[in-house]
C-alpha positions as CSV (number, residue, x, y, z in Angstrom):
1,X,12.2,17.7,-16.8
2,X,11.0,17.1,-20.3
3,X,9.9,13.7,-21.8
4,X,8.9,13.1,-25.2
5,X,6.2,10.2,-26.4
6,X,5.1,9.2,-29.7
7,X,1.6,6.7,-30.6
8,X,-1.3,6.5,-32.2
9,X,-2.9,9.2,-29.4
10,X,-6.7,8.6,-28.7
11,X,-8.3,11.8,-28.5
12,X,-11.7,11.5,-26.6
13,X,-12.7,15.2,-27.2
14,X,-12.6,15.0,-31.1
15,X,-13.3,11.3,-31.0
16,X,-10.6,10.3,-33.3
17,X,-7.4,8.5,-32.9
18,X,-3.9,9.9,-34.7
19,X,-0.7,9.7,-34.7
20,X,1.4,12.0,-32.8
21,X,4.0,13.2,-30.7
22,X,3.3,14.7,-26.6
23,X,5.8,16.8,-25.2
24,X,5.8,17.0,-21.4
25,X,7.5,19.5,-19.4
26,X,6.7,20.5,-15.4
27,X,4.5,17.3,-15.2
28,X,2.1,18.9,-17.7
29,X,1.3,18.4,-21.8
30,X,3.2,20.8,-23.2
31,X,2.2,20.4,-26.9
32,X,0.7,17.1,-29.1
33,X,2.0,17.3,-32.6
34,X,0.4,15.5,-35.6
35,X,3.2,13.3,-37.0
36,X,3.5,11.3,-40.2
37,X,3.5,8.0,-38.6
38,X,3.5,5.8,-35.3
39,X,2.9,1.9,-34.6
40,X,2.9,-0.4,-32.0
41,X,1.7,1.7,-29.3
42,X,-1.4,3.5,-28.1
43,X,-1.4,6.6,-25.6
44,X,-4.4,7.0,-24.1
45,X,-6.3,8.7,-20.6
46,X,-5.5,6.7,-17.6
47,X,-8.6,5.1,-16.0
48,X,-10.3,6.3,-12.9
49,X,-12.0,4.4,-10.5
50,X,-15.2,6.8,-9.6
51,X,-16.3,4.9,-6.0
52,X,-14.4,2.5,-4.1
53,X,-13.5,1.9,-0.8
54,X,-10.0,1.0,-0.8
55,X,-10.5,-0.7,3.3
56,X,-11.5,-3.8,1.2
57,X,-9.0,-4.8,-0.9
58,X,-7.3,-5.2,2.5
59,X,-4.4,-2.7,1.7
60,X,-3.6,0.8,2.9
61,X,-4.0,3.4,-0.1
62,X,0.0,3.1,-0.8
63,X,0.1,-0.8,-1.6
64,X,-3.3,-0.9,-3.7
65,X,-2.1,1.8,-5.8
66,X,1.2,-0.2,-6.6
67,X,-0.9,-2.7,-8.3
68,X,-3.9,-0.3,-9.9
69,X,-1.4,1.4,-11.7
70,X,-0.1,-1.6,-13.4
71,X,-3.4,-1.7,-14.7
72,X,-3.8,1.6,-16.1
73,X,-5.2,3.5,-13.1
74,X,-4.6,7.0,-13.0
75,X,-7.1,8.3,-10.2
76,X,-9.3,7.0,-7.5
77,X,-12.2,8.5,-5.8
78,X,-12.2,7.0,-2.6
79,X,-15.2,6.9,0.3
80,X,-12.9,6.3,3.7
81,X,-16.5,5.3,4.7
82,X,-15.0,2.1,6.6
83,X,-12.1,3.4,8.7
84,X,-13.8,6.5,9.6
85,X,-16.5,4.2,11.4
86,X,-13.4,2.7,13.4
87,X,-11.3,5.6,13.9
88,X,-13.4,8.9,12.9
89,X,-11.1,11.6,11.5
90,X,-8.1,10.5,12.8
91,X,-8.5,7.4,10.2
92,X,-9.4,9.5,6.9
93,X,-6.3,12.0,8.0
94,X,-4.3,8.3,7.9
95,X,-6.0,7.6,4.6
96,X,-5.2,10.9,3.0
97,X,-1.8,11.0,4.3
98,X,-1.0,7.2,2.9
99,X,-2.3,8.1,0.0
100,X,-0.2,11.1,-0.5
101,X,3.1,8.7,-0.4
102,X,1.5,7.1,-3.6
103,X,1.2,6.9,-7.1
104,X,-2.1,6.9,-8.1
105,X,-3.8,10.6,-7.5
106,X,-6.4,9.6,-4.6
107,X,-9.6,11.7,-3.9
108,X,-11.2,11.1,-1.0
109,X,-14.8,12.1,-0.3
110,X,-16.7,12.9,3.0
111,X,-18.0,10.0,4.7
112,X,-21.6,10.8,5.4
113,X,-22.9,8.3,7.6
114,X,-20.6,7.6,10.7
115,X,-22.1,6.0,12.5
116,X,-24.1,4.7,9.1
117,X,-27.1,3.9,11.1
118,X,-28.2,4.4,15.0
119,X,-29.0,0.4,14.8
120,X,-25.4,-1.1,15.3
121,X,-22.5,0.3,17.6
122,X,-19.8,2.1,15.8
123,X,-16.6,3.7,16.6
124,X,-16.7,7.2,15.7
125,X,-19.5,10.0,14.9
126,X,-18.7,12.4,12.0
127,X,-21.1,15.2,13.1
128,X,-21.7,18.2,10.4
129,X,-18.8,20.5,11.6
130,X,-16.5,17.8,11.1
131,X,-17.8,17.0,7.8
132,X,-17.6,20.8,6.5
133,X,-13.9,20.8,7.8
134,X,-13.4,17.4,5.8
135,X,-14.7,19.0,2.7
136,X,-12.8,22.1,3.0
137,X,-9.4,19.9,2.4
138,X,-8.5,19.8,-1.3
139,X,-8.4,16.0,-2.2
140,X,-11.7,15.7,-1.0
141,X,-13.9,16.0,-3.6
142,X,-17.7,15.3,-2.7
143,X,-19.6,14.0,0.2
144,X,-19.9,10.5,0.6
145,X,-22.5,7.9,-0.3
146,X,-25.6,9.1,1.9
147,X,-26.8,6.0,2.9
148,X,-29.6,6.7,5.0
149,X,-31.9,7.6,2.7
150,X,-34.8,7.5,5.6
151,X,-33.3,10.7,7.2
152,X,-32.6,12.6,4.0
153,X,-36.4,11.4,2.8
154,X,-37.6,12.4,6.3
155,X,-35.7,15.7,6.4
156,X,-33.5,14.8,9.4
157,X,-31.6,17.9,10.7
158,X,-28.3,16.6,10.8
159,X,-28.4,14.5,7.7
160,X,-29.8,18.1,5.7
161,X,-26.8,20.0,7.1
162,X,-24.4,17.5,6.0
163,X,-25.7,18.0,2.6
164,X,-25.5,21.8,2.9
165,X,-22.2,21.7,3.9
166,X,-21.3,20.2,0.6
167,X,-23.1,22.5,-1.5
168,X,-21.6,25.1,0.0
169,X,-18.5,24.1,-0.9
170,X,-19.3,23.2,-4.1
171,X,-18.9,19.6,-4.3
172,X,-21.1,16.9,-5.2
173,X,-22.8,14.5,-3.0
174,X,-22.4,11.0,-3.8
175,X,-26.1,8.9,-3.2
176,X,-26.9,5.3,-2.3
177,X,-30.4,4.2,-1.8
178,X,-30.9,0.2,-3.6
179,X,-34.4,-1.0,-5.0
180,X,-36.3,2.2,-4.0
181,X,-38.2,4.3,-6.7
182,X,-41.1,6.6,-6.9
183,X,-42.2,9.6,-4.5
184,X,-39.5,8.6,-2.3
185,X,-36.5,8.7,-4.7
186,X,-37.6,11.6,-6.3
187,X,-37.3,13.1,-2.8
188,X,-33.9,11.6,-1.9
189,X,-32.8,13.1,-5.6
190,X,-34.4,16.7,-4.8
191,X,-32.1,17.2,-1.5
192,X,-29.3,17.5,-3.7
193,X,-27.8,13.5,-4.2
194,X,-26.1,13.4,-7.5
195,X,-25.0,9.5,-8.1
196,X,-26.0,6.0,-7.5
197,X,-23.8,2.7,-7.1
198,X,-26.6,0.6,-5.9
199,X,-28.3,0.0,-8.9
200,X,-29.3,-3.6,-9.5
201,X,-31.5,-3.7,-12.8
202,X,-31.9,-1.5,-15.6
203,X,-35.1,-0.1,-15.0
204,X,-34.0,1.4,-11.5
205,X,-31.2,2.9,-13.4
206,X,-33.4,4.4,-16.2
207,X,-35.6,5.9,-13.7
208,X,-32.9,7.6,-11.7
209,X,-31.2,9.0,-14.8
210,X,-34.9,10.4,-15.5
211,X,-34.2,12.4,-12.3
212,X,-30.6,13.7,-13.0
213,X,-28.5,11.1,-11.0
214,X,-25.1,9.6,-12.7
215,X,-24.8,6.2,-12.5
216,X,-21.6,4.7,-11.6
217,X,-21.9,0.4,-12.7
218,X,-20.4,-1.5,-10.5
219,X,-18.3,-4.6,-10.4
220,X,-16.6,-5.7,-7.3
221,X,-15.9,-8.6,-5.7
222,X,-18.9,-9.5,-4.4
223,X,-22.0,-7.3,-5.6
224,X,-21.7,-7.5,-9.5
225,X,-24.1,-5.0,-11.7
226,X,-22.1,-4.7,-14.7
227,X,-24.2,-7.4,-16.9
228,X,-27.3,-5.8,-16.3
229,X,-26.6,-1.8,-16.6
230,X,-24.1,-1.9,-19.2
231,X,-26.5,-0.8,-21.9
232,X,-26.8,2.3,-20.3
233,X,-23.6,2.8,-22.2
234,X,-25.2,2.9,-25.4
235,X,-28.1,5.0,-24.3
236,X,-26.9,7.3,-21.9
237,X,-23.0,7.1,-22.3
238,X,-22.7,10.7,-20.4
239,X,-24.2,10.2,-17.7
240,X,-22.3,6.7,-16.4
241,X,-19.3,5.7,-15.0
242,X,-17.5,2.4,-14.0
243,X,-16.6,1.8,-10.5
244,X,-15.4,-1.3,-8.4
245,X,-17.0,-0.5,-5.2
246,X,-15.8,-3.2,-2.5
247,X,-12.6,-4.8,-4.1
248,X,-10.4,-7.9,-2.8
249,X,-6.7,-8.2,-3.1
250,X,-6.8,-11.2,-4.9
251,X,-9.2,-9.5,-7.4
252,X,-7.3,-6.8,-7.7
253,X,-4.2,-8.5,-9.0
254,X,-5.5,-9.5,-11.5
255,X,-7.2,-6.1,-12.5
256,X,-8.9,-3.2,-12.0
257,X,-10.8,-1.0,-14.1
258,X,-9.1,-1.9,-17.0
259,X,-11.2,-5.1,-17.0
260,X,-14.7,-3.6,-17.0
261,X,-13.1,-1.5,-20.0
262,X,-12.5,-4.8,-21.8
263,X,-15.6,-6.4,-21.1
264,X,-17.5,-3.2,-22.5
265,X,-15.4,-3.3,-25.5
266,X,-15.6,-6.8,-26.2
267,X,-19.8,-6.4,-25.8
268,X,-19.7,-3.9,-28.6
269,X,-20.4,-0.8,-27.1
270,X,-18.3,3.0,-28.7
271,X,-14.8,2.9,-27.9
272,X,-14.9,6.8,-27.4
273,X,-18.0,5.9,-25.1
274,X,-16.3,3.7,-22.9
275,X,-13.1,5.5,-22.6
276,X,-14.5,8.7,-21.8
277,X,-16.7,6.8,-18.9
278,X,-13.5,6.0,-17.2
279,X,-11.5,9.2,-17.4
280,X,-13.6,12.8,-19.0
281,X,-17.1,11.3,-17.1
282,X,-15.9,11.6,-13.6
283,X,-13.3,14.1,-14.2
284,X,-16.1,16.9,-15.2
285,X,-18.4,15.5,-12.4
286,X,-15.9,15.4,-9.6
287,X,-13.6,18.5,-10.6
288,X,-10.5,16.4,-10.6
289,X,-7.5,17.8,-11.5
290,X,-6.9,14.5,-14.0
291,X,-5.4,15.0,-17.2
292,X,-7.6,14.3,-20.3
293,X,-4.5,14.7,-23.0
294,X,-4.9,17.9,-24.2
295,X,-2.0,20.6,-24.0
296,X,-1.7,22.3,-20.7
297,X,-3.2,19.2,-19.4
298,X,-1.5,17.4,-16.1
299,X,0.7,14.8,-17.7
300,X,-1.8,11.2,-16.7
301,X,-1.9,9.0,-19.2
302,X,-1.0,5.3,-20.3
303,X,0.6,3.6,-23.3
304,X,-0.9,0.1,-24.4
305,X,0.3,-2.2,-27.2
306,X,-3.4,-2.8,-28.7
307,X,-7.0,-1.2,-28.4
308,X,-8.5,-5.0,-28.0
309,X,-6.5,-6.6,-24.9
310,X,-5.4,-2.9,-23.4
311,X,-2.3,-4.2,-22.0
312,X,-0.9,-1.4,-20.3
313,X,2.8,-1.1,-21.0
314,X,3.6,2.5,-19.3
315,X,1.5,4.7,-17.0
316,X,2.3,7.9,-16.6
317,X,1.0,10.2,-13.7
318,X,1.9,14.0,-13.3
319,X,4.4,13.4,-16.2
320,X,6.5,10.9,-14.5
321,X,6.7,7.5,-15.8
322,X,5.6,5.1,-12.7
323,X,5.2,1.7,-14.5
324,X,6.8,0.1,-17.2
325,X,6.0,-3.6,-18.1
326,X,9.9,-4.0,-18.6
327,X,11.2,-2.4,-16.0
328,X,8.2,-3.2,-13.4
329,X,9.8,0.7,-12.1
330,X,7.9,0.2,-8.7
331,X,9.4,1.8,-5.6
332,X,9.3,0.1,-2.1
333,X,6.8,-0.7,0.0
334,X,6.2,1.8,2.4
335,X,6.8,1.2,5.5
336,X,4.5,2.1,7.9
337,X,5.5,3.5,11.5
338,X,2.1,3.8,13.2
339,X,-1.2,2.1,13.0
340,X,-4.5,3.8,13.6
341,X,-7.0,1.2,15.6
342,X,-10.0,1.2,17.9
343,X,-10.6,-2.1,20.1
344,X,-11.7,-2.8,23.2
345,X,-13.6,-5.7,22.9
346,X,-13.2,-9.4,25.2
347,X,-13.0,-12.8,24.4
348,X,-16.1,-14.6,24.7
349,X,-16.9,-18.0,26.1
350,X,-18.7,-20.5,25.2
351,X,-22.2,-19.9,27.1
352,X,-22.2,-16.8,25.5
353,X,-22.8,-18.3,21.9
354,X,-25.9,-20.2,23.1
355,X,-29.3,-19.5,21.4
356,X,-32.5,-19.5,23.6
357,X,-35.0,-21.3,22.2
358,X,-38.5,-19.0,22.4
359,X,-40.8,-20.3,19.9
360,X,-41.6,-23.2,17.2
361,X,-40.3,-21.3,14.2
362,X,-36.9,-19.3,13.2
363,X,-36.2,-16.9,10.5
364,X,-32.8,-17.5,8.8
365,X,-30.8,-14.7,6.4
366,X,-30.2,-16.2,2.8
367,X,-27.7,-15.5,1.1
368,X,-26.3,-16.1,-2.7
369,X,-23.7,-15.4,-5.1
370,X,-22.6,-12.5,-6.4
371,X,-25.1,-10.0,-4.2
372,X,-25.0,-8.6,-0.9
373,X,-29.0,-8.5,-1.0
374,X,-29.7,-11.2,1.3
375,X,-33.5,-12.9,1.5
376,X,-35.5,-14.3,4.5
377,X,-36.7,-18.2,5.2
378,X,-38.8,-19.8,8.4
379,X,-37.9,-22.8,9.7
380,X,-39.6,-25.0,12.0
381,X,-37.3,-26.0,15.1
382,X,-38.4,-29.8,15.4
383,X,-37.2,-31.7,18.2
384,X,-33.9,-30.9,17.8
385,X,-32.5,-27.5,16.6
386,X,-28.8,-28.8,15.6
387,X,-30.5,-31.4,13.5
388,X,-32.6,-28.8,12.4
389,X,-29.4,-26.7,11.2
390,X,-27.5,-29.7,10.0
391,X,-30.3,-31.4,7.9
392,X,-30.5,-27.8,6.2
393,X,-27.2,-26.4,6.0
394,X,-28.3,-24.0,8.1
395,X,-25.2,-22.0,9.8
396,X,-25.1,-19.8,13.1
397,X,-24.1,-16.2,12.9
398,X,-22.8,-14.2,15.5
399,X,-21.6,-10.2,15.7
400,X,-19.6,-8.8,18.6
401,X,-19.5,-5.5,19.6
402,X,-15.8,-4.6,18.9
403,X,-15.6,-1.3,20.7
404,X,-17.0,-2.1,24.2
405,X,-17.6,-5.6,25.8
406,X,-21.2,-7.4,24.9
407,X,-22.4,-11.2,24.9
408,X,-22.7,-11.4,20.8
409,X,-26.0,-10.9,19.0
410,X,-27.0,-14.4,17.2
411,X,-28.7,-15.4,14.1
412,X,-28.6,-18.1,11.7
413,X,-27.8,-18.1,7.9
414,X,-28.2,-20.2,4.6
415,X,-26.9,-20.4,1.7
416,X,-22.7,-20.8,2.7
417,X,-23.2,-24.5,2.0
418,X,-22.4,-27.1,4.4
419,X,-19.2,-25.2,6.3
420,X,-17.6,-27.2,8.7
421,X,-15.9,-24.8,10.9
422,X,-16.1,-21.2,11.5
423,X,-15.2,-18.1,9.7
424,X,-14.6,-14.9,11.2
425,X,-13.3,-10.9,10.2
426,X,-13.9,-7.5,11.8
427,X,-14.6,-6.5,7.9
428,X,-18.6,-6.1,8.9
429,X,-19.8,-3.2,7.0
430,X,-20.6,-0.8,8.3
431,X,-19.4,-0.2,11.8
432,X,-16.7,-3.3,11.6
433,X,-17.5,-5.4,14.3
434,X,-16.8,-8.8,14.8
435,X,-18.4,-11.2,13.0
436,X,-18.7,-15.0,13.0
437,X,-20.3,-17.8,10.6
438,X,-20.0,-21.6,11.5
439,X,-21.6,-24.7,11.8
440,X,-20.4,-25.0,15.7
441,X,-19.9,-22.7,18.7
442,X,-16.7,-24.1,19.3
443,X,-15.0,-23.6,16.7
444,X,-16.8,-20.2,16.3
445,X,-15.5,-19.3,19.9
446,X,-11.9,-19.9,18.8
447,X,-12.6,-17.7,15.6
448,X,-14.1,-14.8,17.6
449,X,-10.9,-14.8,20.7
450,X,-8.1,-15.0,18.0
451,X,-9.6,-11.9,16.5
452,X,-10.0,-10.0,20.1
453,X,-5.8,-10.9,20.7
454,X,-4.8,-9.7,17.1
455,X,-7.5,-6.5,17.5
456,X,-8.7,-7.3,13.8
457,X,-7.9,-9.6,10.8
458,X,-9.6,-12.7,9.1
459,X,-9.6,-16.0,10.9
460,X,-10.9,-19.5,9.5
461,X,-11.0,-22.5,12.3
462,X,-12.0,-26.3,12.4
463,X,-11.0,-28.1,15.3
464,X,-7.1,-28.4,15.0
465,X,-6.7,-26.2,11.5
466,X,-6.4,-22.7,12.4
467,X,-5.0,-19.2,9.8
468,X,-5.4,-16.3,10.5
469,X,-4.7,-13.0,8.9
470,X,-3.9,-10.1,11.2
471,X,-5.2,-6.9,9.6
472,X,-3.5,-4.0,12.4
473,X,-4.5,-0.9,10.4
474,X,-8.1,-0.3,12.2
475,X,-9.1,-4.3,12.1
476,X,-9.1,-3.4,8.0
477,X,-6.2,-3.8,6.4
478,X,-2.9,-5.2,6.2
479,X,0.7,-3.3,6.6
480,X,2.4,-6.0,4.2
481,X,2.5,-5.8,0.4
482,X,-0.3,-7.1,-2.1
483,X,1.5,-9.9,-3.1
484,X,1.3,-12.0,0.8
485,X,-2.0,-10.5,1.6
486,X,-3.3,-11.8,-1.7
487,X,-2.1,-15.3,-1.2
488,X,-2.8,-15.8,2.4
489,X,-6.4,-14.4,1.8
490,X,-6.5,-17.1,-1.1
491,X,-5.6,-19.6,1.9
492,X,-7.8,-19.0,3.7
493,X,-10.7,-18.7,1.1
494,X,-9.5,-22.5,-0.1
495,X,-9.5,-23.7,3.8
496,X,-13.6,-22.4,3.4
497,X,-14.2,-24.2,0.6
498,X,-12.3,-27.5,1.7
499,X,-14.3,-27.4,4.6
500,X,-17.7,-27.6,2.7
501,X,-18.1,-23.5,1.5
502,X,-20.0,-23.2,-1.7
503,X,-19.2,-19.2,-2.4
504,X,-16.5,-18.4,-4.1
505,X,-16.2,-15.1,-1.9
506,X,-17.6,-15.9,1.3
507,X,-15.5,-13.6,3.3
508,X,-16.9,-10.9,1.1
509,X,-20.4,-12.2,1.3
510,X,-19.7,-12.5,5.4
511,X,-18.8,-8.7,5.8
512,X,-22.4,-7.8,4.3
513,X,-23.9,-9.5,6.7
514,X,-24.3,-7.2,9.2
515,X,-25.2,-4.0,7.2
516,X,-28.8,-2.6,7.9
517,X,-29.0,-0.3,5.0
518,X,-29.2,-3.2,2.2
519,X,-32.2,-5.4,2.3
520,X,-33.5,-7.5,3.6
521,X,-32.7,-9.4,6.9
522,X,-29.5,-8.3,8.5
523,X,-27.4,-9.2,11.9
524,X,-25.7,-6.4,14.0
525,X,-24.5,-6.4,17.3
526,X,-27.4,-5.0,18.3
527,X,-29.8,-7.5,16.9
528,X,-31.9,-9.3,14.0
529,X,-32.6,-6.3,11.2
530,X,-35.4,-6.0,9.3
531,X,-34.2,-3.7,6.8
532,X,-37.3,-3.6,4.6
533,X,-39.4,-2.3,7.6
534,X,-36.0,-0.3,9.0
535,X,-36.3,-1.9,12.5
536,X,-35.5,-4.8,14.7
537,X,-37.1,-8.0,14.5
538,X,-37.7,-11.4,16.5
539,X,-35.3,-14.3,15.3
540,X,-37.7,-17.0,16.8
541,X,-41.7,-16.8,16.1
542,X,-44.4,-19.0,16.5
């Protein structure tokens, strides 16, 4: 097969732009020829996403790359952290094998840290002889965010070998360790980690850069870091990259990493800069086998009508054309024929939501927009604890062991607004149990059961006003297309905030909720989590 493409072609190696004509043949450049003249159109790398988890955007690897490459997306590197915690191997084999069937070229790297912590219950353990055989498959191209720092800090055994099993196949190891600087993060950087995602102001960035890390900015649905580290693309333009982390459907409709582009455009920064963040950064860092539009090159590339808005008109991946904004050439969905799931968990009752009242004073998680960093505020109990809640918006919070049967833990949260109702989802990073927010055990009881009969999926309820979204594929995601998951996730977010939410993403805020690795004050199934001091503490004091 042999195609032939003429533009303006924006060469990020000699950091110039041309006019000129690419000859493909066998899926790869065969020659770029200067030519007298071209308009209208632009051919340029395809964009790569450098860390997401794709479990978020509610859609196996097959439907999210039907809408990423509409937006230019050539190439994800993709942690499987989430469904491994569900399902273990047999749930990155079913991520790996979906994302075979698609367009976009997916790279997958070796989730580190199943279970993430040993303080919440998880589905699966990833031990270091399963990693090593995860990183000898091709498509997997680094180990996974190491997210407990603590054991790679303190020299844990088993965390050490994990990271010696990716050096020794000579792939990079992908780091995650927030708001921590110094002695220790000199340490965590000395093992061998190679990235950060976590990074929330510039200073922390600066300081890890100091120490050799890459720093992917981040701007997903929920934690957003790309205001404050985007002048690292001015200073240190090699060593970053642009990443969307934890994306939603409804986010992802409406764009991808073409959007950060934009934004880092429009704030001024070196168009060669920017481009080269989003295609020649990560390819060099993560060996992909991603064209960069130079002869001999896999053919991955797009076409857009201007350098300003980037509106991608074609995208072309190993020299086949698998968008066009005329033709919208998308195959069918696939269809899927078998579902990968672990469940076992029972309805609750009612008793089981009751809090025991054992002392004057309670902690409460906080929460706020835009960051999964959540904060910590005592409240006196007064004579009457549901006034107490009510007076101060003050929600209950629940998490249910999915994968055996437990009475839920319970804690309270702030900062949701005044919800009236419940709010559920076994989207709980990182083990995926169920969790609950609501203003009344009632309607948080209903929540909780209609998740235990559908084994998974998002589920808002007050009193008679009930949706639910069934998510099959490991309680994660969805088997239908972008396009219903997006608006029924949109549903159910504008039930939330006709019922008194104030977050715009509360269900992403929600699935944070229960992580122990990201300060400060956490709820698993296990208990209240101090993540600060990395251990369990009381939700009542005196």
């Amino acid at each position: 097969m042999e195609a032939q493409i003429q533009g303006i072609l924006v060469d990020i190696h000699s950091r110039e732009s041309y006019p000129a004509e690419v000859i493909i043949e066998n899926r790869r450049i065969k020659s770029i020829e200067r030519i007298a003249r071209a308009e209208g159109r632009y051919i340029l790398p395809g964009f790569i996403d450098a860390h997401v988890h794709i479990e978020s955007s509610l859609l196996v690897p097959k439907n999210f790359s039907r809408i990423a490459v509409q937006h230019g997306t050539v190439a994800i590197v993709s942690d499987p952290h989430e469904i491994a915690n569900v399902c273990g191997v047999e749930g990155v084999d079913f991520m790996i094998e979906n994302g075979e069937k698609s367009e976009v070229k997916f790279f997958w790297t070796a989730p580190s840290c199943v279970p993430a912590t040993s303080f919440e219950t998880s589905g699966a353990n990833l031990n270091p002889e399963a990693i090593d055989a995860l990183l000898n498959n091709q498509s997997v191209v680094a180990l996974g965010e190491m997210m407990n720092y603590p054991g790679v800090i303190n020299g844990e055994a088993e965390v050490l070998q994990k990271i010696e099993a990716s050096k020794r196949n000579g792939k990079p190891v992908d780091g995650h360790i927030p708001g921590i600087g110094g002695e220790e993060l000199k340490s965590y950087v000395s093992a061998g980690i190679t990235t950060d995602h976590e990074c929330a102001t510039l200073e922390e960035a600066v300081e890890k850069i100091g120490l050799g890390m890459k720093i992917l900015i981040r701007e997903g649905s929920s934690a957003k870091n790309f205001d404050a580290l985007i002048s690292l693309m001015e200073t240190f333009p090699d060593e970053v990259m642009l990443c969307s982390d934890d994306l939603h459907t409804d986010d992802l409709i409406k764009g991808h990493i073409n959007l950060l582009v934009k934004r880092a455009l429009k704030g001024g920064f070196n168009f060669f800069d920017v481009i080269r963040a989003v295609s020649l950064n990560p390819v060099l860092h993560y060996n992909l086998p991603v064209g960069l539009l130079r002869v001999g090159d896999s053919a991955d590339f797009i076409v857009v009508d201007n350098l300003t808005d980037l509106s991608v008109a074609e995208t072309w991946i190993n020299g086949s054309k698998v968008f066009d904004s005329q033709f919208r050439m998308m195959k069918d969905d696939l269809k899927l024929t078998a579902h990968v799931n672990t469940f076992n968990a029972a309805p609750v009752n009612r008793k089981e939501l009751d809090v025991e009242i054992n002392g004057s004073n309670f902690k409460v998680i906080t929460v706020s927009e835009g960051s999964i960093i959540t904060g910590c505020e005592v409240f006196e109990v007064g004579n009457d604890l549901e006034n107490t809640l009510r007076e101060n918006n003050i929600l209950k919070l629940f998490v249910k062991d999915r994968y055996n049967n437990g009475v839920p833990s319970k804690a309270f949260v702030k900062g949701f607004g005044p919800l009236r109702g419940a709010i559920a989802s076994t989207i709980a990073h990182d083990s995926h149990n169920i969790i609950c927010v609501g203003d009344n055990a009632d309607d948080c009881v209903q929540a909780i059961n209609s998740l235990v009969e559908t084994k998974g999926g998002i589920a808002f309820v007050s009193g008679s006003v009930r949706e639910i979204l069934p998510l099959p594929v490991g309680g994660l995601m969805s088997d239908k297309d972008a396009q219903f998951v997006a608006e029924y996730y949109e549903k159910i977010i504008r039930l939330t905030h006709q019922h008194g939410c104030i977050l715009k993403s509360p269900l992403m805020t929600l699935s944070f909720l229960a992580l122990p690795v990201i300060p400060s004050l956490k709820l698993t199934d296990k208990g209240l989590f101090d993540v600060n001091k990395f251990s369990f503490t009381d939700l009542f004091v005196q």
